[in-house]
C-alpha positions in Angstrom: -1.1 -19.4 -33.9 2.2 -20.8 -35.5 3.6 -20.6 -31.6 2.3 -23.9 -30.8 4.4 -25.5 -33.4 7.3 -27.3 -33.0 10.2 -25.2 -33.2 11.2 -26.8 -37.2 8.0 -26.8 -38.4 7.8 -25.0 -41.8 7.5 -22.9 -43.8 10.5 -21.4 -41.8 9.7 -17.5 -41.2 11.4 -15.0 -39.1 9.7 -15.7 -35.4 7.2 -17.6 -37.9 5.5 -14.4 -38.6 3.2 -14.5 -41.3 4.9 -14.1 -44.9 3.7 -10.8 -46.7 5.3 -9.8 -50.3 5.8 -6.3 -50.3 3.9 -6.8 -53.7 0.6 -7.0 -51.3 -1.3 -4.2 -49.0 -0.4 -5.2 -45.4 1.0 -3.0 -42.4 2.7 -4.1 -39.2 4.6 -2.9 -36.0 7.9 -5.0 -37.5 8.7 -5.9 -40.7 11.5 -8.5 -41.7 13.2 -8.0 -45.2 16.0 -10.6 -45.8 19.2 -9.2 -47.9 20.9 -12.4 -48.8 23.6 -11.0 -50.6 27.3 -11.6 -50.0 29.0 -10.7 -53.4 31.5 -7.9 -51.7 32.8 -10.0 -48.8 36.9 -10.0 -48.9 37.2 -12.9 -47.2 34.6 -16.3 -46.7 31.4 -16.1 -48.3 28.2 -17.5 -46.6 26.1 -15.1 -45.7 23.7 -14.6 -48.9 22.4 -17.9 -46.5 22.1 -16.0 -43.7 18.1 -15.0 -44.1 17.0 -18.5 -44.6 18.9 -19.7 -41.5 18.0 -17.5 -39.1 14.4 -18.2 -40.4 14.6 -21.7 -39.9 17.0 -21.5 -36.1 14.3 -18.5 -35.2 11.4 -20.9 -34.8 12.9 -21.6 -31.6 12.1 -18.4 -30.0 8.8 -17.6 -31.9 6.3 -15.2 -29.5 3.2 -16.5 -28.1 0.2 -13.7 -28.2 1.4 -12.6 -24.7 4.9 -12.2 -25.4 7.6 -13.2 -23.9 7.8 -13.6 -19.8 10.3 -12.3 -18.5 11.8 -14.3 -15.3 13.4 -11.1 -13.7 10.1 -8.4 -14.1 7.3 -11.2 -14.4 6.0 -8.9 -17.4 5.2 -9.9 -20.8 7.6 -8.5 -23.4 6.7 -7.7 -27.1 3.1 -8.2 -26.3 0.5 -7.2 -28.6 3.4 -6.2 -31.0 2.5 -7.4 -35.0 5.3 -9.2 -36.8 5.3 -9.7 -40.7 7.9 -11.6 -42.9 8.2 -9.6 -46.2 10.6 -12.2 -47.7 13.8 -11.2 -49.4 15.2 -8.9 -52.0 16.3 -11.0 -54.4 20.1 -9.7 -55.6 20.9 -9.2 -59.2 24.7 -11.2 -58.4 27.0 -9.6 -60.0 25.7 -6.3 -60.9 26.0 -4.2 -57.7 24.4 -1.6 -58.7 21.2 -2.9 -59.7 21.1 -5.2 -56.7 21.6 -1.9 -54.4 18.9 -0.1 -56.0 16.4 -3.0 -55.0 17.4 -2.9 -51.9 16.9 0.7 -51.2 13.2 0.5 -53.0 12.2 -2.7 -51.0 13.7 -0.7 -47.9 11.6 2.5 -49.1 8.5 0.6 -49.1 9.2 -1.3 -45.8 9.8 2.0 -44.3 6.5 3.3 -45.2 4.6 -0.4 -43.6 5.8 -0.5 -40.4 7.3 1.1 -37.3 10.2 -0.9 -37.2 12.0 -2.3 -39.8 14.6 -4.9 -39.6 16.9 -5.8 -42.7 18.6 -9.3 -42.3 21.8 -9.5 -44.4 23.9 -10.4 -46.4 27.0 -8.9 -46.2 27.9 -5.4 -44.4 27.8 -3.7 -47.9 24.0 -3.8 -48.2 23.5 -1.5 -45.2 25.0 1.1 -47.6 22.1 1.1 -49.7 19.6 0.3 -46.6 20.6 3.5 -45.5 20.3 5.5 -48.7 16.4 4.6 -48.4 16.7 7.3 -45.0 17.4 10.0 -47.2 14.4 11.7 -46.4 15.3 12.5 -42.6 16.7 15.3 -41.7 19.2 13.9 -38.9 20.2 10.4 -38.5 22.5 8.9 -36.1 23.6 5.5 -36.8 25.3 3.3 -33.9 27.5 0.5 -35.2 28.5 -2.7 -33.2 31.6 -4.0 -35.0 35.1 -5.2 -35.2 35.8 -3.5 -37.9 35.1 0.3 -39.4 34.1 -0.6 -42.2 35.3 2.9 -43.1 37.3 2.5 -46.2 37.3 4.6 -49.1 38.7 1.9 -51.6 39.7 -1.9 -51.4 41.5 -3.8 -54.4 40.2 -0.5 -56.5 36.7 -1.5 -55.4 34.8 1.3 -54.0 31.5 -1.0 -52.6 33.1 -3.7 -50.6 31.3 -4.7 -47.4 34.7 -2.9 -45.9 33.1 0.6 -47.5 29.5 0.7 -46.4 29.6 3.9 -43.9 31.8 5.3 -46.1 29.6 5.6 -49.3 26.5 6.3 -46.6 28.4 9.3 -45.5 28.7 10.4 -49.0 24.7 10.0 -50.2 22.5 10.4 -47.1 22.3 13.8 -46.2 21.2 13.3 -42.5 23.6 11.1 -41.7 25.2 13.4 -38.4 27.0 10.8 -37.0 28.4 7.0 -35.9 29.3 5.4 -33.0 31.1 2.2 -33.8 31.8 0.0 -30.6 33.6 -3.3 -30.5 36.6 -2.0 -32.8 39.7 -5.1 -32.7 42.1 -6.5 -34.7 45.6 -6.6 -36.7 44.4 -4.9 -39.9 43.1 -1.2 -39.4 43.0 0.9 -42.1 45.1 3.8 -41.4 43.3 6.1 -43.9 39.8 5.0 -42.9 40.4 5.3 -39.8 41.8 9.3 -39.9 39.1 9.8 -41.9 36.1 8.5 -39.5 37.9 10.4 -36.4 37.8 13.8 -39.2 34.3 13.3 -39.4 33.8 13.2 -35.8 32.7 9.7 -35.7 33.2 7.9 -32.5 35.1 4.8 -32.8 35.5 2.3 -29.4 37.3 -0.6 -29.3 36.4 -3.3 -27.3 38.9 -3.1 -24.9 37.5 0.0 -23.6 34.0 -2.1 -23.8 36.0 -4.8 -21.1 37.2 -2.0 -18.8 34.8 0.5 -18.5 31.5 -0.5 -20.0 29.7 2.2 -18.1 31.9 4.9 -19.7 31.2 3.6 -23.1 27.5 3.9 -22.9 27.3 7.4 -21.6 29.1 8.0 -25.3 26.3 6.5 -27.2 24.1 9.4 -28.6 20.7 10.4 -26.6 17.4 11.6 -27.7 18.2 10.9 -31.9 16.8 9.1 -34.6 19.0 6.0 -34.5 19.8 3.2 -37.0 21.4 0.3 -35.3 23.5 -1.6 -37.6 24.8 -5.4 -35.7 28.0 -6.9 -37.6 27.8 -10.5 -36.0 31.8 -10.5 -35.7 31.9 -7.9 -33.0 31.1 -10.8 -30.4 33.8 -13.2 -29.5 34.0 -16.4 -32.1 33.9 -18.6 -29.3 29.9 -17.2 -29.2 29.5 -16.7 -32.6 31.7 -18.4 -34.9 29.9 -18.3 -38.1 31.2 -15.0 -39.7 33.2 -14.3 -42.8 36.3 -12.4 -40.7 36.0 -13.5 -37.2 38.8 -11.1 -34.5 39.2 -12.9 -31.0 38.8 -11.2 -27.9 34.9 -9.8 -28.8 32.1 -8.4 -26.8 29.7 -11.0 -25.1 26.6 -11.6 -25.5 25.1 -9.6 -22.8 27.8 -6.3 -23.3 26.2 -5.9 -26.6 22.8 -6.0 -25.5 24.0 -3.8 -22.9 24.6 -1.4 -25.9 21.7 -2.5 -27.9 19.4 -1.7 -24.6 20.7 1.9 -23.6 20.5 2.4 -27.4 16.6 1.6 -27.9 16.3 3.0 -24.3 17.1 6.5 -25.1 16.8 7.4 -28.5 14.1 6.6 -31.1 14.8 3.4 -33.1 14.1 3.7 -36.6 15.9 0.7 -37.8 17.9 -2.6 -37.1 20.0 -4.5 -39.2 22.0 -8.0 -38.8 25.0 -8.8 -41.1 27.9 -10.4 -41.7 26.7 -13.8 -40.0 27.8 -17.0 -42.7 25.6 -19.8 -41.7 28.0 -22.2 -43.6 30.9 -21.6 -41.6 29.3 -22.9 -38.2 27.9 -26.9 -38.8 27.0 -26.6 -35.3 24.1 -24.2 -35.9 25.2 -22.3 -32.6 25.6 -19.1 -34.5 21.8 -19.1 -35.8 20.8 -19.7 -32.7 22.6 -17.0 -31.2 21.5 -14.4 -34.2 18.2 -15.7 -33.9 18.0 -15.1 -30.2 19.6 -11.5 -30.4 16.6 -10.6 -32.9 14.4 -11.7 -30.7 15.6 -9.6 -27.8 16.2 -6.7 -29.6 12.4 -6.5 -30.4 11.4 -7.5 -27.2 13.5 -4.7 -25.8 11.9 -2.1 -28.4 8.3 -3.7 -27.7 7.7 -1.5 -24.2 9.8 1.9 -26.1 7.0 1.5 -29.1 4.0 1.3 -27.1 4.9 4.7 -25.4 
């Protein structure tokens, strides 16, 4: 009953869900698996602390067993749904290679534990290697909140930057159909990445179209698919967020990207969540754990009702 705690009472754990190796037996409606690796960032590393901070800032919005009330319905959301921390993946630094290949087997064997997991990075690289661990499925659709592609076929000669993830997925994982990216801003598109997506078919909107016409953009998101929702935390505004290794002005809010998040989870089957990119050092304020904390809080309590169907 770690609910009644105060909020920074330790051990800090994702909602303060009980902490389960993925060395033990254990199964659960949601598992956490932190990714705290940040060794292909181009810019301001930080977020290899991202797991521990959003386990320490989440302790604020821990679930009691009903839930959460919400004001608006006066229902309980994410009741009855099981939560387990399975700790991170601990990265092999400098070898890439070896540090993606644990990631895909401790995503592998979170996969086979739970209904929902959810991979806390890190930077945007590791969902590269998350995704290879969805090999297995036929079709996969991934939807992408972002202000950048992340699209790129090379960077500096480097071919596994976080700038490359969907690129290299595209490539290995057979099922992967499709991506929506929404939120797309900013002075430095790659020209070649960006032909490249649109080739493929992808669907790329930039926030502006978000601003003018949200309705229009989320009768583009895909219906009725097996969906991997990938959540850079610079695709909201830096005056929300500012802890992020490239922060581009003029994001989404808060509540247009749960706006996306929601039809998402509403109309297609979740099969996995991940949050990356956020770089706890770069905000002393601790505003931007709160707000990641709070958004993976929501997005289960939004998935709660769609899993108990």
């Amino acid at each position: 009953m770690r609910h009644l705690e105060l909020a920074f009472t330790g051990p800090a754990t994702f909602l303060k869900a009980p902490h389960r190796p993925l060395s033990e037996p254990w199964t659960a409606d949601v598992g956490f698996l932190g990714l705290p690796y940040d060794f292909a960032v181009g810019y301001r590393p930080g977020a290899r602390f991202a797991p521990n901070a959003l386990r320490e800032a989440s302790g604020r919005y821990a679930p009691g067993p009903e839930g959460y009330f919400d004001l608006e319905t006066q229902t309980y959301r994410l009741k009855g749904v099981s939560l387990v921390d399975a700790g991170d993946v601990d990265p092999a630094q400098l070898e890439y290679a070896e540090s993606f290949r644990r990631i895909t087997a401790a995503a592998r064997a979170l996969r086979k534990r739970v209904g929902l997991p959810v991979f806390v990075g890190g930077d945007h690289s590791v969902t590269y290697p998350v995704l290879r661990a969805y090999d297995d499925l036929e079709e996969l659709h991934v939807v992408q909140l972002d202000a950048h592609l992340d699209f790129s076929d090379l960077r500096n000669a480097t071919r596994y930057a976080n700038s490359s993830p969907f690129r290299r997925a595209v490539e290995d994982v057979p099922g992967l159909k499709h991506i929506t990216v929404i939120g797309l801003r900013g002075l430095r598109t790659n020209p070649e990445a960006y032909r490249a997506a649109k080739e493929r078919g992808h669907t790329l909107i930039p926030a502006t179209k978000v601003r003018q016409n949200l309705s229009e953009v989320l009768a583009q998101l895909p219906q009725g698919k097996k969906v991997y929702l990938s959540f850079d935390a610079d695709v909201l505004d830096p005056s929300i967020l500012p802890g992020t290794s490239s922060p581009e002005v003029e994001g989404l809010t808060y509540a247009e990207a749960m706006q996306v998040l929601r039809q998402t989870i509403a109309q297609n089957e979740l099969v996995g969540f991940d949050f990356v990119e956020f770089a706890p050092n770069l905000d002393p304020s601790g505003l931007s754990a709160l707000v990641g904390a709070r958004l993976l809080a929501e997005v289960l309590a939004v998935w709660g009702p769609e899993m108990a169907l």
